[in-house]
C-alpha positions in Angstrom: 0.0 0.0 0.0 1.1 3.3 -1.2 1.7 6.3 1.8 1.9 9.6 -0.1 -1.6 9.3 -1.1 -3.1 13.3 -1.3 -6.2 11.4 0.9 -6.6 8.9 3.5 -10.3 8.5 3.1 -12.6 9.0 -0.4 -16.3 8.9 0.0 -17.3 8.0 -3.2 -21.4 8.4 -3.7 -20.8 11.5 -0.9 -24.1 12.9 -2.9 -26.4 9.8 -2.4 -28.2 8.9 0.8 -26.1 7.5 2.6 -22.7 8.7 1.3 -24.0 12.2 2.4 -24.7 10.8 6.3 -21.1 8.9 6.0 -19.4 12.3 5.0 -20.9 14.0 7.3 -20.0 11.9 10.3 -16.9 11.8 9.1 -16.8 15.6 9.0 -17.7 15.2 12.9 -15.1 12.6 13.6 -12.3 15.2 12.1 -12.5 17.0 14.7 -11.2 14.1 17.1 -8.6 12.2 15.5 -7.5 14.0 12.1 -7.2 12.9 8.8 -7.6 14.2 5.3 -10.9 14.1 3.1 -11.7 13.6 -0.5 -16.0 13.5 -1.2 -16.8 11.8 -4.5 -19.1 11.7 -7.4 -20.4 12.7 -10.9 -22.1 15.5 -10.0 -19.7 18.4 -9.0 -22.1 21.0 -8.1 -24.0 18.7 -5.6 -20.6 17.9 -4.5 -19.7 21.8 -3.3 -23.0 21.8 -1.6 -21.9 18.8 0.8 -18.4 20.8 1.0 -19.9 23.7 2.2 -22.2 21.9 4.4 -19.2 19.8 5.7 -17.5 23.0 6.9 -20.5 23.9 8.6 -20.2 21.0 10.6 -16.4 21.1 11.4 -14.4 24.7 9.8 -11.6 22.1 9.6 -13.5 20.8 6.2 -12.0 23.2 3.9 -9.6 21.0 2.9 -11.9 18.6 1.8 -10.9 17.6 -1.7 -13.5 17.0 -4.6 -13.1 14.8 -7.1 -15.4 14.0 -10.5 -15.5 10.2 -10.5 -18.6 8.0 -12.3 -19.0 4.7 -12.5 -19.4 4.5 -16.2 -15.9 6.3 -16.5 -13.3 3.8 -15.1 -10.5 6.6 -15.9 -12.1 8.6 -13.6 -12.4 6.2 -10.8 -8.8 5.2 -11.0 -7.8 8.3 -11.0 -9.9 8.6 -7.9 -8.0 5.5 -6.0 -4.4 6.7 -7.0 -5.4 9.4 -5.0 -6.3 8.2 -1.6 -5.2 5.2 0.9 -8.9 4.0 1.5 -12.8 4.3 -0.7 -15.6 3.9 1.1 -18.1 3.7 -2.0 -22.0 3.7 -1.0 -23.2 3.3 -4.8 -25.2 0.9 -5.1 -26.7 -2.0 -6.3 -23.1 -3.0 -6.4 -24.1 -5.7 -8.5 -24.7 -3.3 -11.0 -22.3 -0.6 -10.2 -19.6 -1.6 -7.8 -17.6 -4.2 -10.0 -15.4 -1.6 -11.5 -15.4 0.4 -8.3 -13.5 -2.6 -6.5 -11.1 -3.2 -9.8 -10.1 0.8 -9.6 -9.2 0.2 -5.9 -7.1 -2.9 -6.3 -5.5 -1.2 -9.4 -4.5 1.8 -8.2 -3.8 0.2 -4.4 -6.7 1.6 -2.3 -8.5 -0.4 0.6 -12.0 -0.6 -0.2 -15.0 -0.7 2.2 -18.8 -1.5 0.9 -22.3 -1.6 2.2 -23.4 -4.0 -0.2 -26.2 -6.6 0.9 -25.8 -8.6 -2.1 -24.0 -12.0 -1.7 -24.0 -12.1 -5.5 -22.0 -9.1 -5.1 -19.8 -10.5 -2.4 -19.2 -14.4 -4.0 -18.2 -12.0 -7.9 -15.4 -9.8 -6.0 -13.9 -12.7 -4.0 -13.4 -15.1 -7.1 -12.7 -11.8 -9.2 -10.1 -9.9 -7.5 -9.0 -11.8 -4.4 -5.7 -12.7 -5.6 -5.0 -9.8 -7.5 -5.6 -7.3 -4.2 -3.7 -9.8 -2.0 -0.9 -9.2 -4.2 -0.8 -5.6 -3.8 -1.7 -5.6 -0.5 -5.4 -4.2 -0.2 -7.8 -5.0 1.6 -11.2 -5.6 -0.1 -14.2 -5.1 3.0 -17.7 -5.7 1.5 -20.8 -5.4 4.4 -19.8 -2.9 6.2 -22.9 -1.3 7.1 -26.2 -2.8 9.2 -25.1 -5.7 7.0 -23.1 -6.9 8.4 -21.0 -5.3 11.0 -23.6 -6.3 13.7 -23.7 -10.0 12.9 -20.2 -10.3 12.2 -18.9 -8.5 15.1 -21.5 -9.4 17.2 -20.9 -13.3 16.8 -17.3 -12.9 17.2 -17.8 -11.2 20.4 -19.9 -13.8 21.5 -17.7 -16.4 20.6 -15.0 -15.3 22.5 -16.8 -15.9 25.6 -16.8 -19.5 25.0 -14.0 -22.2 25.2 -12.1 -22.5 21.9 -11.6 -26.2 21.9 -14.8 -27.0 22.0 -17.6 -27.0 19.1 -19.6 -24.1 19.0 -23.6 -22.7 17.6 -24.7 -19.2 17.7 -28.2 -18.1 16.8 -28.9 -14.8 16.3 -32.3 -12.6 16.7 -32.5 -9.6 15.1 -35.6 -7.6 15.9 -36.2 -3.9 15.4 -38.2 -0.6 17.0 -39.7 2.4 16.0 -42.5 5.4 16.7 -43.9 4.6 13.6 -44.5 0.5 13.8 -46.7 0.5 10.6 -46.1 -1.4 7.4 -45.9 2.2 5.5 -44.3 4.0 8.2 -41.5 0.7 8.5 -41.1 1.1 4.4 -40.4 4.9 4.4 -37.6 3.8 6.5 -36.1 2.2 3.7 -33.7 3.6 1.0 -34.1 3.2 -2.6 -30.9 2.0 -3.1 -31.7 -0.7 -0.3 -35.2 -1.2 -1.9 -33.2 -2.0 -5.1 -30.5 -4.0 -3.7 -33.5 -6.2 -2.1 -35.6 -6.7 -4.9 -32.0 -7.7 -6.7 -31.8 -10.8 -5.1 -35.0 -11.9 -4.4 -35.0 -14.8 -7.0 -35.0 -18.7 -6.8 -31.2 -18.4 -8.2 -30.1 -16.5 -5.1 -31.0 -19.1 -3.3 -29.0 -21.7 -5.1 -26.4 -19.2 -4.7 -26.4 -19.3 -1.2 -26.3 -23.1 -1.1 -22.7 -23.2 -3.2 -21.4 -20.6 -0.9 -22.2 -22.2 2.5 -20.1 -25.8 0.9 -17.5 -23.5 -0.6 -16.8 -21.8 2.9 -17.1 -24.8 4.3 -14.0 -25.8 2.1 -12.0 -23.0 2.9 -12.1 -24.2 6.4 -9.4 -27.0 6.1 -7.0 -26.2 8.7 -9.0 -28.3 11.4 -13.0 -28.0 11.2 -16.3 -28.0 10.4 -18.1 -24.3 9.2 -22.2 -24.6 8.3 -25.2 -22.8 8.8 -27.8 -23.8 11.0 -30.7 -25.7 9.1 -33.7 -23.8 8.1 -36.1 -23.8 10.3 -38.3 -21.6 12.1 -37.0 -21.2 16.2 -39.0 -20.6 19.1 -37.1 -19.0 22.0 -38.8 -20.4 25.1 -37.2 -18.1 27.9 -38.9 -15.2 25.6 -41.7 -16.8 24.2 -40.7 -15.2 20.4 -40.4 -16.6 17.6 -36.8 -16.9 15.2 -37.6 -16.3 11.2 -34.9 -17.4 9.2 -33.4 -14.7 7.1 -31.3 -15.7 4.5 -29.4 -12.8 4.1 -25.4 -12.4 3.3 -25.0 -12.2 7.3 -24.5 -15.5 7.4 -22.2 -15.9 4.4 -20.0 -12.9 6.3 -20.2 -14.8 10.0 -19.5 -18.5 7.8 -16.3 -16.9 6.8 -14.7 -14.8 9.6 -15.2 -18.2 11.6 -13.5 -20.3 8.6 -10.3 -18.1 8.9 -10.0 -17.8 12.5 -9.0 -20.6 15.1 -11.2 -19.1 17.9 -14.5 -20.2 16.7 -13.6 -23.8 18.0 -13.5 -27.4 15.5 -16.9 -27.3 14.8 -18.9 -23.7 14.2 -22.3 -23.5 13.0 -24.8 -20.0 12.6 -28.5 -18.8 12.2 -30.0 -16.1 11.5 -33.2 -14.9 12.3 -35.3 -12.0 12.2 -37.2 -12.2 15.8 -40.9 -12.1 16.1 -42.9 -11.3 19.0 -46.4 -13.1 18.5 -48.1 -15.5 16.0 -50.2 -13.1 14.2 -46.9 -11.0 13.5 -45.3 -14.0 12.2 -47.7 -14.8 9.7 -47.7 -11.2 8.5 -44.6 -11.0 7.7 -44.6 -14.4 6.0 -47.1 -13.8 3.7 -45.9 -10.5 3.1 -42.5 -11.7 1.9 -44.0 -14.1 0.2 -45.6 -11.8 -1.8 -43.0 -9.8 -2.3 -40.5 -12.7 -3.4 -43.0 -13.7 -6.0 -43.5 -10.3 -7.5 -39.9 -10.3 -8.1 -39.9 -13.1 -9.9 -41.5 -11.7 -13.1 -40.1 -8.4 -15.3 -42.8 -6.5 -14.7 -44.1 -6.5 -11.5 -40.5 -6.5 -10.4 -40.7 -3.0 -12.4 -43.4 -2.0 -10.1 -42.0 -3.0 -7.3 -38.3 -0.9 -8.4 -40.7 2.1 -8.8 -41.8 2.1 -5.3 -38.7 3.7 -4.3 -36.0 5.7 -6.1 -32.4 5.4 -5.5 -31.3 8.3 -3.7 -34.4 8.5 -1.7 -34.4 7.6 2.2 -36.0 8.2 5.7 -35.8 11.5 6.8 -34.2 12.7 10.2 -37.2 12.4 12.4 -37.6 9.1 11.4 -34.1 7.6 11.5 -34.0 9.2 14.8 -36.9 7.2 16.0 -35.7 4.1 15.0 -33.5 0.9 16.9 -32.3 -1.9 16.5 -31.2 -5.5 18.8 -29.4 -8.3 17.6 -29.7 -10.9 20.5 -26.7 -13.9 20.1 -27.7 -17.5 22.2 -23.8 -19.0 21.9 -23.7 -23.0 23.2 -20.4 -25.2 23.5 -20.6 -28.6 25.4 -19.9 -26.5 28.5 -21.6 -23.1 28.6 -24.3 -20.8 27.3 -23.6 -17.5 26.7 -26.2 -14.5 25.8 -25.1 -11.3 24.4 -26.4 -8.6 22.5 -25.5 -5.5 20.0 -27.7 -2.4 20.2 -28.0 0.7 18.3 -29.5 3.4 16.7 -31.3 3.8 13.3 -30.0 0.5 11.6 -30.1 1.1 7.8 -28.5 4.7 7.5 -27.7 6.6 11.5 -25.4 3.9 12.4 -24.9 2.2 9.0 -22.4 5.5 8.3 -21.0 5.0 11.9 -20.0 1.5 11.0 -18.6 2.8 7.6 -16.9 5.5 9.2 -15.5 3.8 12.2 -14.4 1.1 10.2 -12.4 3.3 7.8 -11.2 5.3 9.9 -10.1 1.7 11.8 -7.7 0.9 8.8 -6.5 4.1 8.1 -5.1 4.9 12.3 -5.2 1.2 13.7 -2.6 0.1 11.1 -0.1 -1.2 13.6 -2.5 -3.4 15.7 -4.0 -5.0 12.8 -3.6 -8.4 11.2 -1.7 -8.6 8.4 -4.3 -10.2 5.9 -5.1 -8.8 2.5 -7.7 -10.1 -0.3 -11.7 -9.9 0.1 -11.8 -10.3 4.1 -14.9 -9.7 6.4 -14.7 -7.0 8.9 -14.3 -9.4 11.6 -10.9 -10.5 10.2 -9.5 -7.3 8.9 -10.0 -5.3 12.5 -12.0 -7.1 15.1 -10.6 -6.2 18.2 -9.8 -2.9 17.5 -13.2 -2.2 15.7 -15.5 -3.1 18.5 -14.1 -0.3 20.9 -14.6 2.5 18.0 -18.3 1.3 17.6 -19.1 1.1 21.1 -17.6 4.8 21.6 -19.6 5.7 18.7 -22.9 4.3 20.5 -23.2 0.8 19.3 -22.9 -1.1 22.1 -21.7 -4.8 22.8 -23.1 -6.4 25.9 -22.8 -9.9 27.7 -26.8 -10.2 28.8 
């Protein structure tokens, strides 16, 4: 890795939803521990705005740096990574838009940090660019936001308060809280770039997907164990009396792999994920409403319809992000002791989503030093751990044994 880079961050997307929350607690966290600033995008006018609004925040902003960068014009985002040491890039769907985004980075030797949901995503840049960016020494991060910071970290802290040499399940509950509980109200808390993402991979092909990634995981894992997901299944958490949803989501692709690579997850490791339900009547809601929704997106045109619902670029506004919570709740078994932890926080998808994207870059850029010394496409949880968990707890996530 380079060190006379002009930049040791580069928010790239600063203008979209979420790039403008990262950038802006960014701005904040200038004022504590300093570093220099490059906001990216296509759109320089918009991009003056956020400057401007940046130095509002912190005076210390002026030197933010500007830089013309679109996806469509991979000149431009190399340009943009010979530049700086790190890119957080919020554009999404990366399936569609973050492939050359990752390339620029491993060309032009920038770490790269993602928010991406996609496992599609994910599985493309690890057979794509893996050996390429361990190489030259960069470190490729996908998940870095709500997904799957919480999971990852969260499990790994969990872990750790079990014995090593013994075999070891985690189930996790992850349940969420608002002022405005409704179906509508929950849905304007969404992102169109998250709507989009979602709708991506909603299809019977995903699913297959998943399947190939779990036993190719469990491959990687030769140096002395087993690595699987829990089966599917839906839970019920007697000393609650709530129910456990499986989610398929990448979370468990991201968890599958820290504990693959690292020794401390004991011989045998397996993980589930569920979204956590409080009654019967809520459970079959939200059944038959992603039922519905997965079978929509099946089919061109109402998967059209459903696209149109939300825009990219459009998101919750403060009120609302303010309002909102979330818990992950972690049960983790070995032969002889049961742990229970948890990870709270704030507004999942965007308030704290651009606190685990800041935190985390600005974890590689200072933490240098006390970091492993692994390159490639590595899970948070591997790349910075134990130094990341302190940053997000000072930043209001917190990590607790219950």
């Amino acid at each position: 890795m380079e060190t006379n880079k002009k930049y040791d961050i580069v928010v790239f997307g600063a203008t979209g939803f979420t790039g403008d929350l990262t950038a802006k607690y960014l701005a904040k966290q200038m004022k504590e521990e300093p570093f220099s600033l490059g906001i990216a995008g296509r759109d320089i006018t918009k991009l003056d705005a956020l400057k401007n609004t940046l130095i509002a925040i912190n005076p210390n902003c002026s030197e933010v740096g500007i830089i013309n960068a679109d996806v469509n014009d991979y000149i431009s985002l190399l340009k943009m990574t010979e530049q700086t040491k790190l890119v957080i890039t919020t554009v999404g769907p990366y399936l569609k838009y973050g492939d050359s985004v990752v390339k620029a980075c491993v060309e032009g030797n920038a770490h790269y940090l993602d928010l991406t949901g996609e496992g599609g995503f994910v599985n493309h840049v690890m057979n794509t660019y893996d050996k390429k960016a361990k190489e030259n020494k960069v470190k490729i991060l996908n998940c870095c936001g709500f997904d799957s910071i919480p999971a990852d970290l969260g499990t790994y802290f969990t872990i750790k308060q079990l014995p090593s040499n013994e075999p070891i399940e985690v189930e996790c509950f992850v349940s969420f809280a608002s002022n405005n509980p409704s179906p509508i109200g929950q849905f304007h808390s969404v992102s169109g770039g998250t709507w989009h993402s979602a709708i991506g991979f909603m299809n019977l092909s995903e699913l297959e997907r998943q399947k190939k990634s779990y036993t190719q995981i469990a491959a990687s894992a030769t140096n002395r164990r087993l690595v699987h997901p829990i089966p599917t299944q839906f839970r019920l958490r007697e000393e609650t009396k709530t129910y456990g949803a499986p989610l398929p989501f990448v979370d468990i692709e991201v968890v599958l792999r820290s504990a693959a690579d690292l020794d401390v997850y004991g011989p045998n490791f397996s993980y589930g994920h569920y979204a956590g339900i409080t009654s019967t009547p809520a459970l079959l809601g939200g059944v038959l409403g992603m039922g519905i929704v997965f079978s929509l997106a099946q089919f061109a045109p109402t998967r059209n319809l459903l696209l149109s619902l939300r825009k990219p670029g459009e998101g919750p506004d403060k009120e609302q992000r303010e309002s909102n919570s979330f818990t992950l709740s972690f049960i983790g078994k070995s032969k002889s002791k049961t742990v229970k932890t948890e990870v709270t926080g704030g507004d999942p998808g965007y308030g704290d989503t651009s606190k685990m994207l800041g935190e985390s870059a600005l974890c590689l850029i200072h933490d240098t030093k006390d970091l492993p010394e692994k390159y490639g496409v590595i899970t948070p949880t591997i790349a910075m751990g134990d130094k990341l968990i302190p940053r997000l707890e000072k930043a209001g996530i917190r990590f607790r044994i219950v």
